[in-house]
py3Dmol code that shows the C-alpha trace and the ligand (Angstrom):
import py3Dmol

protein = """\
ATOM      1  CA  UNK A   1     110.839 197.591 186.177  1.00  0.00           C
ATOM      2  CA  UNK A   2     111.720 196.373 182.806  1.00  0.00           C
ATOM      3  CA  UNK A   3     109.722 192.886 181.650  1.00  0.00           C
ATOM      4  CA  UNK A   4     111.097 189.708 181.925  1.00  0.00           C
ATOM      5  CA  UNK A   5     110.638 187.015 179.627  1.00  0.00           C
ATOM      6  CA  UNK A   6     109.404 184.258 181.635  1.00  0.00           C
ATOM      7  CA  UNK A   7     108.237 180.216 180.901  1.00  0.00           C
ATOM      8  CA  UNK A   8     106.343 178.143 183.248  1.00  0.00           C
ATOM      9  CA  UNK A   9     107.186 174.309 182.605  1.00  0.00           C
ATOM     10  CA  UNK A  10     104.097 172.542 183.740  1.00  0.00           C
ATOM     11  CA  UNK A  11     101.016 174.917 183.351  1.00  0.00           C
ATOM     12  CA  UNK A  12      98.640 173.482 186.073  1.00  0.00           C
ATOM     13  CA  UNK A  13      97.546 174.799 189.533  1.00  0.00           C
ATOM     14  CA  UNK A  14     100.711 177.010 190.064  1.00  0.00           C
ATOM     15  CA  UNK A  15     102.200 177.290 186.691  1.00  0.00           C
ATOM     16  CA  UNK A  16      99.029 179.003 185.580  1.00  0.00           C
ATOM     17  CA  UNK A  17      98.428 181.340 188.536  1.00  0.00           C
ATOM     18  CA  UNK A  18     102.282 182.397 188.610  1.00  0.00           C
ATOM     19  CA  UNK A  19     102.352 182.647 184.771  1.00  0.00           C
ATOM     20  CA  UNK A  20      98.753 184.417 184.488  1.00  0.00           C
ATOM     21  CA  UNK A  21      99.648 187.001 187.697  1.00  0.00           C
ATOM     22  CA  UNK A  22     103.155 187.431 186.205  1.00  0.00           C
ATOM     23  CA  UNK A  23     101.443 188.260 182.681  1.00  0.00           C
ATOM     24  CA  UNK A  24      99.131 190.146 183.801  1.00  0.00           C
ATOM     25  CA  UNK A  25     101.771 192.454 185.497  1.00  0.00           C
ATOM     26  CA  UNK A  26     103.251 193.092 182.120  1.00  0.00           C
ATOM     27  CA  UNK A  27     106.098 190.317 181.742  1.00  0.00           C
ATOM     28  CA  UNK A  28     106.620 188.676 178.666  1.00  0.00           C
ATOM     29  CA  UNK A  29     105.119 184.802 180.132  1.00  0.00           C
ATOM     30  CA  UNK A  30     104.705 181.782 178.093  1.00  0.00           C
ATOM     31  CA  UNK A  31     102.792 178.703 179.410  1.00  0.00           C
ATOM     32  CA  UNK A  32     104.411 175.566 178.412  1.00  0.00           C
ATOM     33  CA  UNK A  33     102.473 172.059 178.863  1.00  0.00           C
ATOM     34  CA  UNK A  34     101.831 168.800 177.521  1.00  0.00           C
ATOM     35  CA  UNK A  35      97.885 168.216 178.674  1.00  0.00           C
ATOM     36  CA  UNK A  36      95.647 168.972 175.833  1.00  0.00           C
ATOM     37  CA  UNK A  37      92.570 169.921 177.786  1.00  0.00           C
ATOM     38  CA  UNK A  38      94.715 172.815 179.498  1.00  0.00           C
ATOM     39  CA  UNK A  39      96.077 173.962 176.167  1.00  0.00           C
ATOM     40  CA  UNK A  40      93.132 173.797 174.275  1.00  0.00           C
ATOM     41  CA  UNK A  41      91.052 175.672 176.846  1.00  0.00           C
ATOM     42  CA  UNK A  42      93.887 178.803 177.613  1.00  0.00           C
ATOM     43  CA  UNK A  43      94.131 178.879 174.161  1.00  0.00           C
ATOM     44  CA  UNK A  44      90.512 178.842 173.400  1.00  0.00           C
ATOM     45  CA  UNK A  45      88.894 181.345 176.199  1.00  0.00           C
ATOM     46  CA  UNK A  46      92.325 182.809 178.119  1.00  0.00           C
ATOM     47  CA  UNK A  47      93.119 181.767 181.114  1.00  0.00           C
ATOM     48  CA  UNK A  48      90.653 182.535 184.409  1.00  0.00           C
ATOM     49  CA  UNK A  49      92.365 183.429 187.704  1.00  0.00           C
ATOM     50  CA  UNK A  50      90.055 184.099 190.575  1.00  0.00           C
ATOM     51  CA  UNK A  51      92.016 185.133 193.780  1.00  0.00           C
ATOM     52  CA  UNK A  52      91.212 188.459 196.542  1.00  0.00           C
ATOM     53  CA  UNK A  53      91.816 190.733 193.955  1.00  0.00           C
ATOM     54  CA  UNK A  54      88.642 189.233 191.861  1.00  0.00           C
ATOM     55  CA  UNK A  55      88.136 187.327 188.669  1.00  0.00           C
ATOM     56  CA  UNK A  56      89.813 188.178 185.545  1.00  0.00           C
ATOM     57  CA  UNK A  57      90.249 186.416 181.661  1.00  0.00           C
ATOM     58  CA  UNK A  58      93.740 186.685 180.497  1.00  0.00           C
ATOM     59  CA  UNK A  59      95.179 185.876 177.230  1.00  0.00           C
ATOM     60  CA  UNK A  60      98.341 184.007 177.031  1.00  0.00           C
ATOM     61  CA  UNK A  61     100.428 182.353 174.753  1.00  0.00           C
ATOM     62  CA  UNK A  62     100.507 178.003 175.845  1.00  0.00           C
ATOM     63  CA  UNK A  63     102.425 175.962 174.097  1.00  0.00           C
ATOM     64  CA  UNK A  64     103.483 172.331 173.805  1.00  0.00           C
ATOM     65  CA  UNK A  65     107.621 172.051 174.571  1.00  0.00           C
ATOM     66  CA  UNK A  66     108.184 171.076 171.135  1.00  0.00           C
ATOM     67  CA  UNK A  67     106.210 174.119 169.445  1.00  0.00           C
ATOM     68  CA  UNK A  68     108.214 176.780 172.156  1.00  0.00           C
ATOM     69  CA  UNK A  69     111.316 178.167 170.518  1.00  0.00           C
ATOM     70  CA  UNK A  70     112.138 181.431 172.898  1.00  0.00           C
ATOM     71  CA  UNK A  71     114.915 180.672 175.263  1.00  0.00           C
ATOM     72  CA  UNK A  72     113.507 183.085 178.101  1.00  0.00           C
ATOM     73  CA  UNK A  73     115.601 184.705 180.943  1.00  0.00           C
ATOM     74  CA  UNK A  74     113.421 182.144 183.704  1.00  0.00           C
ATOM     75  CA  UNK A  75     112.015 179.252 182.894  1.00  0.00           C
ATOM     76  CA  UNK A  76     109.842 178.523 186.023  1.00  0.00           C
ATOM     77  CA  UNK A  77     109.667 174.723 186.626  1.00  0.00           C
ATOM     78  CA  UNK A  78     106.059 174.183 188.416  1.00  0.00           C
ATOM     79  CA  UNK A  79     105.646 170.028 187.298  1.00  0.00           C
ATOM     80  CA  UNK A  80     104.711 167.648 189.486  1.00  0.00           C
ATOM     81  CA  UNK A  81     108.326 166.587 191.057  1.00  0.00           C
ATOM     82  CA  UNK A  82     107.941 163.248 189.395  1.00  0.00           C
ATOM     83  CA  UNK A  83     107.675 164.751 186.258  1.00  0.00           C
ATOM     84  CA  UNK A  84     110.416 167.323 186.224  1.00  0.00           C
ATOM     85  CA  UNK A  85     113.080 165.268 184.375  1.00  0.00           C
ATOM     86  CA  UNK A  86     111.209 164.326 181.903  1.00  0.00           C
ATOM     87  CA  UNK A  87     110.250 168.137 181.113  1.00  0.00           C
ATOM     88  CA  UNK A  88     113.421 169.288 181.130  1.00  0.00           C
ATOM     89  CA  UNK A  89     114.455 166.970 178.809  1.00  0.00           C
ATOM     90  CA  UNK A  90     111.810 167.773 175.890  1.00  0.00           C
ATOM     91  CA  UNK A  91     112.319 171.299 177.240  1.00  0.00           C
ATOM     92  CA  UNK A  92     116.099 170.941 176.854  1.00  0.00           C
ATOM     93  CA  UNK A  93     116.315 173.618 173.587  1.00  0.00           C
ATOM     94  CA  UNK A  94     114.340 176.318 175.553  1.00  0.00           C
ATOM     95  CA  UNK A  95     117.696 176.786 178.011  1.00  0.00           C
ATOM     96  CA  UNK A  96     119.775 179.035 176.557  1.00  0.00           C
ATOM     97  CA  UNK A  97     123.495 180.127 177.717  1.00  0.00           C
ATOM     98  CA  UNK A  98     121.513 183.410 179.533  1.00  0.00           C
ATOM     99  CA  UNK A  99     118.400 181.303 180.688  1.00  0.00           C
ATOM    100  CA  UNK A 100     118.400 180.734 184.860  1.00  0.00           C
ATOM    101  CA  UNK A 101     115.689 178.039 186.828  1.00  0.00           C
ATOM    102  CA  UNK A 102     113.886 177.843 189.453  1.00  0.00           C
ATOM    103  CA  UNK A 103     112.120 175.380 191.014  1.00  0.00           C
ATOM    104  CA  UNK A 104     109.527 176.044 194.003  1.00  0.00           C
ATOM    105  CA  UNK A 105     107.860 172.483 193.637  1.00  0.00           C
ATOM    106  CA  UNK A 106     107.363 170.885 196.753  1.00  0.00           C
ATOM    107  CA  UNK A 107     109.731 168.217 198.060  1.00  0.00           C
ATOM    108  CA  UNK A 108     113.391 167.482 198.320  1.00  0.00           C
ATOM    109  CA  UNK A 109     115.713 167.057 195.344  1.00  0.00           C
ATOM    110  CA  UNK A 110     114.493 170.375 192.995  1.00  0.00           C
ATOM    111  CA  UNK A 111     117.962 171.855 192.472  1.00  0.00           C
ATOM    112  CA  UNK A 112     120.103 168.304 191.560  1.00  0.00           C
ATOM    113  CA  UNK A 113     117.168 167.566 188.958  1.00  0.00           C
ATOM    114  CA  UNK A 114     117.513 171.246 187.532  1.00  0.00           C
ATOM    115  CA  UNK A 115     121.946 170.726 187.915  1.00  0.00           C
ATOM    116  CA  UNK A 116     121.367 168.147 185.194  1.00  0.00           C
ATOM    117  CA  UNK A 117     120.383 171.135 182.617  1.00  0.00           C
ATOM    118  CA  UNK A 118     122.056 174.455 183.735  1.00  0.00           C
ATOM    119  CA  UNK A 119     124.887 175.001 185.515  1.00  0.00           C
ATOM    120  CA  UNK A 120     124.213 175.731 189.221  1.00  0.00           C
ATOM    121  CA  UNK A 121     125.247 179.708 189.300  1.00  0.00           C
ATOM    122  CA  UNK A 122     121.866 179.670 187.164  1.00  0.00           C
ATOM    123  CA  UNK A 123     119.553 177.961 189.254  1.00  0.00           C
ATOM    124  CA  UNK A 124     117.652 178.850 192.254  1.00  0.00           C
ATOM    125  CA  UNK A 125     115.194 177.161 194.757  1.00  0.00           C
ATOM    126  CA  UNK A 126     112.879 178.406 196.822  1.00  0.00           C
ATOM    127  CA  UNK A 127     109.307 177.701 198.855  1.00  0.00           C
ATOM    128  CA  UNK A 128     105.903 179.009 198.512  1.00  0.00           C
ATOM    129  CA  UNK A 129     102.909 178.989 200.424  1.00  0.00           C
ATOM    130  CA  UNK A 130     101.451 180.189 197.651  1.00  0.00           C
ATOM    131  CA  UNK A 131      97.795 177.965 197.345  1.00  0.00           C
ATOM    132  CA  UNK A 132      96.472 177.398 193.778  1.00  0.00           C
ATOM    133  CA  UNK A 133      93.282 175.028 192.103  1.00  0.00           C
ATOM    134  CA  UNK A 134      93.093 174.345 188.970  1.00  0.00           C
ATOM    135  CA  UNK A 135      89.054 173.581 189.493  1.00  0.00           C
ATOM    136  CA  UNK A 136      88.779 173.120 185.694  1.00  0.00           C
ATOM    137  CA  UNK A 137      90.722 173.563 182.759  1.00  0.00           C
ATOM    138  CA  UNK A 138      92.101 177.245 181.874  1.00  0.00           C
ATOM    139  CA  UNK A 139      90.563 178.097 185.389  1.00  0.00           C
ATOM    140  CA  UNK A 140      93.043 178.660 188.313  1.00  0.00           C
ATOM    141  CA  UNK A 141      91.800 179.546 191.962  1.00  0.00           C
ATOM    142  CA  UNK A 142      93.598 180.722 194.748  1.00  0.00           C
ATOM    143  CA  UNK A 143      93.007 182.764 197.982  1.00  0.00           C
ATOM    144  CA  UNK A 144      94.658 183.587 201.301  1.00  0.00           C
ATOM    145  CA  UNK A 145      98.099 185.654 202.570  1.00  0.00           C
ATOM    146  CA  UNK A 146     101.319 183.726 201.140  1.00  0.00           C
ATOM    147  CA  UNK A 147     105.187 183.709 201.309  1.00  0.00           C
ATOM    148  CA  UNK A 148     108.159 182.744 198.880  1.00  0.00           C
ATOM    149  CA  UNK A 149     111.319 182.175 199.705  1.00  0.00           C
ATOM    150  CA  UNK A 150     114.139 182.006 197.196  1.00  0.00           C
ATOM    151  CA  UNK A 151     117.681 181.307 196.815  1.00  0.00           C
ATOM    152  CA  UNK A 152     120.134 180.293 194.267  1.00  0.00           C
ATOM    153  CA  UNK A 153     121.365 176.728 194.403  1.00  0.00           C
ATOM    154  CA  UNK A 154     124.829 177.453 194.997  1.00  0.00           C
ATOM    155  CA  UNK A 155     123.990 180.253 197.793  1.00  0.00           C
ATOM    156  CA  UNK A 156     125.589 182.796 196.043  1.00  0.00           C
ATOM    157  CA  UNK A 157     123.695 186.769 195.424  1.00  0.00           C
ATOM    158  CA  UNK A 158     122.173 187.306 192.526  1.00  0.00           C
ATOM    159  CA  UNK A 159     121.103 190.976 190.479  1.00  0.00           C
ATOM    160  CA  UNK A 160     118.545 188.089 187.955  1.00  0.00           C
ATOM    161  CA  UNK A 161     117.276 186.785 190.994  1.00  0.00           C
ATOM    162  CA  UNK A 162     116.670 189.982 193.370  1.00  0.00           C
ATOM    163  CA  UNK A 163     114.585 191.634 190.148  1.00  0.00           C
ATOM    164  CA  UNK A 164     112.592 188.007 189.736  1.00  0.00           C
ATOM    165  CA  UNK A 165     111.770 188.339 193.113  1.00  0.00           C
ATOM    166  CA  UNK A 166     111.242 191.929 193.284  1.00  0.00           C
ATOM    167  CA  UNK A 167     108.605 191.501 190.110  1.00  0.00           C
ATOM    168  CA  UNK A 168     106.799 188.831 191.672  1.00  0.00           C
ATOM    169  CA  UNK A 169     106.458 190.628 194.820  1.00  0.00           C
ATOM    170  CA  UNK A 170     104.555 193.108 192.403  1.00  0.00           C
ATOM    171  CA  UNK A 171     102.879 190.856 190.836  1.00  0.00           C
ATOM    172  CA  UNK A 172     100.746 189.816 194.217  1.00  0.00           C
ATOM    173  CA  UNK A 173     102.754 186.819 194.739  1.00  0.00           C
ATOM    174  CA  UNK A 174     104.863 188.243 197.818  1.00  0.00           C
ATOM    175  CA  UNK A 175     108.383 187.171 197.505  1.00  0.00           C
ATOM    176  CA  UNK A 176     112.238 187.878 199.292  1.00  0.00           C
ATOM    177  CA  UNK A 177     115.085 186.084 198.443  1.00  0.00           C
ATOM    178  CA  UNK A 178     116.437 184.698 201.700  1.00  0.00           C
ATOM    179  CA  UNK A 179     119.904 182.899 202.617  1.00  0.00           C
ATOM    180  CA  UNK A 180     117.488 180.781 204.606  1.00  0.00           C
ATOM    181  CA  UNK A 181     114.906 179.189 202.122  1.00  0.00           C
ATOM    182  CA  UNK A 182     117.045 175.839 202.233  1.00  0.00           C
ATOM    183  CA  UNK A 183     115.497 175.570 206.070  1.00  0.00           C
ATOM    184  CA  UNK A 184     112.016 177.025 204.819  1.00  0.00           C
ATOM    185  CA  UNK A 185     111.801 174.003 202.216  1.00  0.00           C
ATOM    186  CA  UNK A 186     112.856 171.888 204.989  1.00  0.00           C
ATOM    187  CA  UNK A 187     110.236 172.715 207.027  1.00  0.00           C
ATOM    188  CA  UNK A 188     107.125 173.142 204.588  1.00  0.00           C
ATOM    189  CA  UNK A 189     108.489 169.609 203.582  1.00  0.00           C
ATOM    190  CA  UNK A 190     108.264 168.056 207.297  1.00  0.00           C
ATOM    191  CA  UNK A 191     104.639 169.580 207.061  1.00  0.00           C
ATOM    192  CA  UNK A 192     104.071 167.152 203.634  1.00  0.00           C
ATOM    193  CA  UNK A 193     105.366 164.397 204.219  1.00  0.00           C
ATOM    194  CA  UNK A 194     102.808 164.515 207.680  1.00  0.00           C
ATOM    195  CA  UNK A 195      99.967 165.539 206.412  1.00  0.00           C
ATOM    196  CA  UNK A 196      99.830 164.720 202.383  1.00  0.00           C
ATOM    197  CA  UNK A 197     100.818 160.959 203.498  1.00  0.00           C
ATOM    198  CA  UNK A 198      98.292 160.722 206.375  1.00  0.00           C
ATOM    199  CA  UNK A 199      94.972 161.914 204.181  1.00  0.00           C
ATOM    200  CA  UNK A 200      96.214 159.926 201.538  1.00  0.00           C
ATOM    201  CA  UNK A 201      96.449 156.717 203.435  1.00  0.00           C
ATOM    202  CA  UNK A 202      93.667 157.166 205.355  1.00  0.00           C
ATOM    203  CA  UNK A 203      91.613 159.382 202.973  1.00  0.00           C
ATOM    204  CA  UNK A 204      90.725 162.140 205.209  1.00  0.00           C
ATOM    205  CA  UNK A 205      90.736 165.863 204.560  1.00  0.00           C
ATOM    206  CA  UNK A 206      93.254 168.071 206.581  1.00  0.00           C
ATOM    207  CA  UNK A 207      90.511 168.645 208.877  1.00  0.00           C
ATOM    208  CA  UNK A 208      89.258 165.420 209.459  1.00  0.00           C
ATOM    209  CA  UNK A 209      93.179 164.274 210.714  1.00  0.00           C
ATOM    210  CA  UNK A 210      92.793 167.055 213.126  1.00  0.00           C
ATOM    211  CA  UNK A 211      89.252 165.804 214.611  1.00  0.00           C
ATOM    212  CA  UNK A 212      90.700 163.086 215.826  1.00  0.00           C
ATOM    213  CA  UNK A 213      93.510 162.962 218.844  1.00  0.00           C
ATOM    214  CA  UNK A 214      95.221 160.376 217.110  1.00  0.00           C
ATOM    215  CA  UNK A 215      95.619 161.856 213.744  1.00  0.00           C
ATOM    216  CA  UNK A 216      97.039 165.171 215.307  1.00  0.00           C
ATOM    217  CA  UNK A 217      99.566 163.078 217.492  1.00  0.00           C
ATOM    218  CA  UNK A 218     100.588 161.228 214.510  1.00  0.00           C
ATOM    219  CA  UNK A 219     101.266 164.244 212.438  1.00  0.00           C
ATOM    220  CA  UNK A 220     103.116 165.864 214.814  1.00  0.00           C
ATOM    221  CA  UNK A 221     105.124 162.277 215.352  1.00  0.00           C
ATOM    222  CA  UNK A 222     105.749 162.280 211.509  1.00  0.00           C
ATOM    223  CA  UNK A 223     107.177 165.528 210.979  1.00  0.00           C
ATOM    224  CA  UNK A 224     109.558 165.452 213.976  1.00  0.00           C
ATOM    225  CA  UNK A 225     110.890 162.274 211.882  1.00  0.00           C
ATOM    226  CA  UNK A 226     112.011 164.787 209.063  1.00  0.00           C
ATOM    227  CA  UNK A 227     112.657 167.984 211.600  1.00  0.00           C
ATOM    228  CA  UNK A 228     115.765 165.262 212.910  1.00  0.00           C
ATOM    229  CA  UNK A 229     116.774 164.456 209.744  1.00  0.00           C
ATOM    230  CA  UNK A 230     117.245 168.265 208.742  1.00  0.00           C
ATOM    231  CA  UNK A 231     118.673 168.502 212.055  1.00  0.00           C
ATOM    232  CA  UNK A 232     121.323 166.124 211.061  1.00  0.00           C
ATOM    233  CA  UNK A 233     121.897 167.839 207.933  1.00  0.00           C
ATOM    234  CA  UNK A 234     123.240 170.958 209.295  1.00  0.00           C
ATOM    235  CA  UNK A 235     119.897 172.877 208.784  1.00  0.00           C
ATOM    236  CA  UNK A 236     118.368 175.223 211.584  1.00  0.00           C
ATOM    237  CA  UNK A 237     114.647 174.143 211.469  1.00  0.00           C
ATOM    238  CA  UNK A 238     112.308 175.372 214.272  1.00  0.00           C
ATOM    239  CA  UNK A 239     110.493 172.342 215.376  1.00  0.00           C
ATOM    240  CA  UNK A 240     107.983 174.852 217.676  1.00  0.00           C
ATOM    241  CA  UNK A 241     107.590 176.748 214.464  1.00  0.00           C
ATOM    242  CA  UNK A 242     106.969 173.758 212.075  1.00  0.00           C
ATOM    243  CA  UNK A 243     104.328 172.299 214.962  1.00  0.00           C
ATOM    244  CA  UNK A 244     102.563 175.124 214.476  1.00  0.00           C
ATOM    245  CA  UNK A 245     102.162 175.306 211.325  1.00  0.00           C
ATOM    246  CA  UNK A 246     101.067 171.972 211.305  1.00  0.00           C
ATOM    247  CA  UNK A 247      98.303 172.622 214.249  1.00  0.00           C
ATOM    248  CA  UNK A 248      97.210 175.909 212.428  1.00  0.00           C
ATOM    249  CA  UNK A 249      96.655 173.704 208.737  1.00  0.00           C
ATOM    250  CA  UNK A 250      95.038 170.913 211.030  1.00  0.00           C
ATOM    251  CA  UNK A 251      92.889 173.661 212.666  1.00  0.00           C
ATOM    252  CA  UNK A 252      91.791 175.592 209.765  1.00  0.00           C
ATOM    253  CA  UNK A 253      92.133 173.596 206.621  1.00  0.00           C
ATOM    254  CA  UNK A 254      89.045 171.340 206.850  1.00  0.00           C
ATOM    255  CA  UNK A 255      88.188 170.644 204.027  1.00  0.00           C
ATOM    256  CA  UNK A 256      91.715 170.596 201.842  1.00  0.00           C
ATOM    257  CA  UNK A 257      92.473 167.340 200.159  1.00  0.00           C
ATOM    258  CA  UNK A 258      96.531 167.768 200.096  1.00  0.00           C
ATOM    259  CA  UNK A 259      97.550 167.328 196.395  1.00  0.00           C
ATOM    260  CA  UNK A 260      98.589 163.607 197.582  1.00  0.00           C
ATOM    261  CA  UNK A 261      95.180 162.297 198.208  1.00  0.00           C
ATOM    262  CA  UNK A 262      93.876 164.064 195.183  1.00  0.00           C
ATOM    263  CA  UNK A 263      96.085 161.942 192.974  1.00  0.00           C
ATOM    264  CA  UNK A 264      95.436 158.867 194.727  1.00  0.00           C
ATOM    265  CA  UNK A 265      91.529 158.993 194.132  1.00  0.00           C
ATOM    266  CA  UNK A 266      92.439 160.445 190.499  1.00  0.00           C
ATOM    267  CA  UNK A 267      95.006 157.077 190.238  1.00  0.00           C
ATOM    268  CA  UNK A 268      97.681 159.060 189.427  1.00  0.00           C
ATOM    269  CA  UNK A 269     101.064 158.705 190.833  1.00  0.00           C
ATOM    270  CA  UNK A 270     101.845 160.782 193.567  1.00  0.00           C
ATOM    271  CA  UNK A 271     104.807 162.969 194.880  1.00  0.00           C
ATOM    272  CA  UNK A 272     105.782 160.671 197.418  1.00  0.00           C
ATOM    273  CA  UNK A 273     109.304 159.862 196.499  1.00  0.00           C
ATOM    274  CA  UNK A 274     110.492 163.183 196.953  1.00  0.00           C
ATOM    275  CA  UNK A 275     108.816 163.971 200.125  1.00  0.00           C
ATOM    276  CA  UNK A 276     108.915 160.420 202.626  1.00  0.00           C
ATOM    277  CA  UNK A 277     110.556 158.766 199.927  1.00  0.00           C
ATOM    278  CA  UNK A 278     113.420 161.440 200.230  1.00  0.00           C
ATOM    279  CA  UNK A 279     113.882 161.669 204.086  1.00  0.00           C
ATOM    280  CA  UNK A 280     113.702 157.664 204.255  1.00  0.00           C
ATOM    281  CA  UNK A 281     116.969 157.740 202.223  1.00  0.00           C
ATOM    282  CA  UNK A 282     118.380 160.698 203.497  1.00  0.00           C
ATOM    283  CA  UNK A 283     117.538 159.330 207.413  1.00  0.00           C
ATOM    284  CA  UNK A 284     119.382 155.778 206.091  1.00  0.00           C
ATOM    285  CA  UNK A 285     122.855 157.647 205.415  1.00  0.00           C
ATOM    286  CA  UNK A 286     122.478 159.550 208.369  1.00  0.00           C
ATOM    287  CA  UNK A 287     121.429 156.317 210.434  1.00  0.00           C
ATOM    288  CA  UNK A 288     118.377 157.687 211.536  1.00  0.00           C
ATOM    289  CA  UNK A 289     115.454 155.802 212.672  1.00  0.00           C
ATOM    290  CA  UNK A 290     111.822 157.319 210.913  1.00  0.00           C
ATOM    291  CA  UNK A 291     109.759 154.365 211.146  1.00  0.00           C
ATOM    292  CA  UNK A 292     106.539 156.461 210.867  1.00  0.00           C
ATOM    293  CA  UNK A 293     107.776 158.056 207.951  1.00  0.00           C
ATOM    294  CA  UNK A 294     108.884 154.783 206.160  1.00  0.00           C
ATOM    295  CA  UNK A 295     105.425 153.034 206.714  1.00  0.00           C
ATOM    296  CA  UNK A 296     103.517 155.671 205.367  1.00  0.00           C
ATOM    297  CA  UNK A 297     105.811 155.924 202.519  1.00  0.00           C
ATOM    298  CA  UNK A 298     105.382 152.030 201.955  1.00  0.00           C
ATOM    299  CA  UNK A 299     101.600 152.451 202.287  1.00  0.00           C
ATOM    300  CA  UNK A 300     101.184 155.168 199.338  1.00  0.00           C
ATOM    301  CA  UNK A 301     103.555 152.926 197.172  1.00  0.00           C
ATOM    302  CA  UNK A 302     101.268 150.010 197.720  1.00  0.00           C
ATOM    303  CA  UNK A 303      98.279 152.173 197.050  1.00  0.00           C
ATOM    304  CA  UNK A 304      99.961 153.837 194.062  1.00  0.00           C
ATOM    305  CA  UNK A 305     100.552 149.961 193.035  1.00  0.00           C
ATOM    306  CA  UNK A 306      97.396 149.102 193.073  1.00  0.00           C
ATOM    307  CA  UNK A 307      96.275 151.928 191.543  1.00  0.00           C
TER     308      UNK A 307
END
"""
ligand_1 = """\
44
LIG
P 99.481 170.404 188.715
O 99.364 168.929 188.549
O 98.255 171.235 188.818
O 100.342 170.994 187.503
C 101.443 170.324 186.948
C 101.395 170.573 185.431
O 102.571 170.006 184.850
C 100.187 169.908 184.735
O 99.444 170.879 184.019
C 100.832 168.881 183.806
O 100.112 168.698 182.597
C 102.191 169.530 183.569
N 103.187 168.595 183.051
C 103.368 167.285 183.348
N 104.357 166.762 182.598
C 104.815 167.783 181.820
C 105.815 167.865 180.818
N 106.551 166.803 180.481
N 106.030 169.054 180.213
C 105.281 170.140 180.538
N 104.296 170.119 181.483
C 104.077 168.943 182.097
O 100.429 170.618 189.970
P 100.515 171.901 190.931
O 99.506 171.781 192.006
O 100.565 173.124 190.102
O 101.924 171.656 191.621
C 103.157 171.908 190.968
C 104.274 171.828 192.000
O 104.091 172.877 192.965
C 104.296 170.527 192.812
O 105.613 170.196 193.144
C 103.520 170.880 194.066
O 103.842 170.066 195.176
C 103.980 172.312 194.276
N 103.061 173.161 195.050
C 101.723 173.136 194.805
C 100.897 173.980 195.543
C 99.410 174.055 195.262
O 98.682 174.661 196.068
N 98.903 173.536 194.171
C 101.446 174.829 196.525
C 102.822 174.836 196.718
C 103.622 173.999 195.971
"""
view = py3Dmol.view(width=600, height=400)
view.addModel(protein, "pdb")
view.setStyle({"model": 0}, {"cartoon": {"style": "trace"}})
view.addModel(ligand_1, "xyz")
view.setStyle({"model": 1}, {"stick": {}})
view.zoomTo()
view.show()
C-alpha cells in the first residue's frame, strides 16, 4: 500500500488518534491546530496514544494552518463542528486541485460546510464510533471495538476513497466505505442529540440518565424525534437498531461525560447547533413536531448563554 499524505484539521481527541495511528502505519500525516498547549507538547515530547494495542510516543510534524504549506491528498477535518468554517478558511491554501475531504465530525451539515472549499466529487462523509480522550495535552486515549462508515458526498465510487479506507482499516481504525453511511450518521446523530443534550442539561453521566426510568424514557422519546425526521427525509433508519444502541450506551457507559457536558462545565460552546439545532430546522420544513428536541436545544443555548 503506497503512503498517503494525510492532514488532520483540528488535532484534538480524534485528530490526534487518527493522525498518530495513521502515522504510525507509515503515511505521510501532518497535525494541523491552532491550541498552543497541543502544539507545544506534540512538538515537545511526540504525541502519546494509549489504546488495546498499548502505549506508544510518536513523533509528528504539528503545525499552525498558517506555517502548513503541503497540499496533501486528504485533509481530514476532525474540529469541533462549530469550528469547521472557520478552519477551512485559514486552511484554505492547503486544498489543492488533487486534495479530497472528509469529514467524520459528529452532527448534521459536514459535507455543505466542506462544498464551500472543494468541489463535491472530492469530498466524502462518513461516521465513526471510533472513542478518543485527549486526557492531557499530546496524550490521546482510546479503547473498545469501533466502526467507520464512509461515503463521498455526491454518492458516487471512488479508487482515493476505497485506498483511504482500506489504509485506515490497517491502521486499527476499522473502516468500509458504504452507500449507506448517510443513514449511519443519521442514526449515531439521533443517539446525540438524546443523550449529549440530556447530561448536559441535567449534568449527569451516560450512566446516571440510565439509573433513572425517566431519563431512559426520555432518551428514547428524544431520538425517535430525529429517527421521524430522517424518516421524512427519505433515509432508512432502524429505529429498533438506534434504541439499542441507545439502551446498550445507557447500560454500559457509566461514567462517560458526552463531549456536550464536557464543554458546558469547561464554558465552552457546544455542538448543539448541528445536532438538535439541526433536526429543529430540518423537522420545521418538514412540519414536524420535536418538542423534546427543541426544549433541550433551547436549554443548552441558555446554558451556553450564560456561560
Ligand atoms: P476536540 O475538541 O478534542 O478537538 C478539536 C480540535 O480542533 C482541538 O484540538 C482544537 O484546538 C482544534 N481547532 C479548533 N479550531 C481550529 C482551527 N481554526 N484550526 C485548526 N484546529 C482547530 O474534539 P474531538 O473530540 O476530537 O471531536 C472532533 C469531532 O469528532 C467532533 O465533531 C466530535 O463530535 C466528533 N467525534 C468525537 C468523538 C470522540 O470520542 N471524541 C467520537 C466520534 C466523533
Amino acid at each position: 500500500m503506497s503512503p498517503i499524505r494525510i492532514s488532520i484539521l483540528g488535532a484534538g481527541a480524534m485528530g490526534s488518534l487518527f493522525g498518530g495511528l495513521m502515522a504510525e502505519a507509515g503515511h505521510a500525516v501532518e497535525l494541523i491546530d491552532v491550541n498552543p498547549a497541543q502544539i507545544a507538547a506534540v512538538r515537545e515530547q511526540g504525541l502519546l496514544i494509549r489504546n488495546d494495542a498499548g502505549e506508544r510516543r510518536l513523533a509528528i510534524p504539528i503545525k499552525r494552518p498558517e506555517e502548513a504549506t503541503r497540499q496533501p491528498d486528504w485533509l481530514i477535518v476532525f474540529t469541533k463542528a462549530m469550528h469547521t468554517q472557520g478552519a477551512l478558511a485559514a486552511a484554505r491554501h492547503l486544498i489543492g486541485p488533487q486534495t479530497r475531504l472528509l469529514s467524520l465530525q459528529n452532527g448534521l451539515g459536514n459535507a455543505e460546510k466542506l462544498t464551500a472549499f472543494a468541489d463535491a466529487s472530492r469530498i466524502a462523509i462518513g461516521m465513526t464510533t471510533v472513542p478518543a480522550d485527549l486526557v492531557a495535552p499530546g496524550e490521546v486515549h482510546s479503547h473498545g471495538e469501533s466502526k467507520t462508515r464512509v461515503v463521498m458526498a455526491d454518492g458516487s465510487e471512488n479508487a482515493a476513497l476505497a485506498a483511504l479506507a482500506a489504509a485506515l482499516d490497517a491502521a486499527g481504525l476499522p473502516c468500509t466505505v458504504d452507500p449507506d453511511a448517510v443513514v449511519a450518521i443519521w442514526e449515531k446523530v439521533a443517539f446525540n442529540v438524546a443523550l449529549n443534550s440530556l447530561c448536559a442539561v441535567t449534568q449527569r453521566t451516560v450512566g446516571g440518565l440510565g439509573a433513572a426510568a425517566e431519563g431512559r424514557r426520555l432518551a428514547h422519546a428524544v431520538a425517535s424525534e430525529t429517527l421521524a425526521v430522517a424518516q421524512a427525509e427519505g433515509l432508512a433508519v432502524l429505529a429498533e437498531r438506534t434504541h439499542a444502541t441507545i439502551d446498550h450506551a445507557l447500560d454500559h457507559h457509566g461514567g462517560h461525560k458526552p463531549s456536550m457536558l464536557q464543554d458546558l462545565l469547561a464554558k465552552r460552546p457546544t455542538e448543539i447547533e448541528t445536532l438538535n439545532g439541526a433536526i429543529v430546522r430540518a423537522a420545521e420544513r418538514h412540519g414536524i413536531a420535536v418538542p423534546r428536541t427543541e426544549t433541550l436545544y433551547a436549554l443548552v443555548k441558555l446554558a451556553e448563554h450564560a456561560a
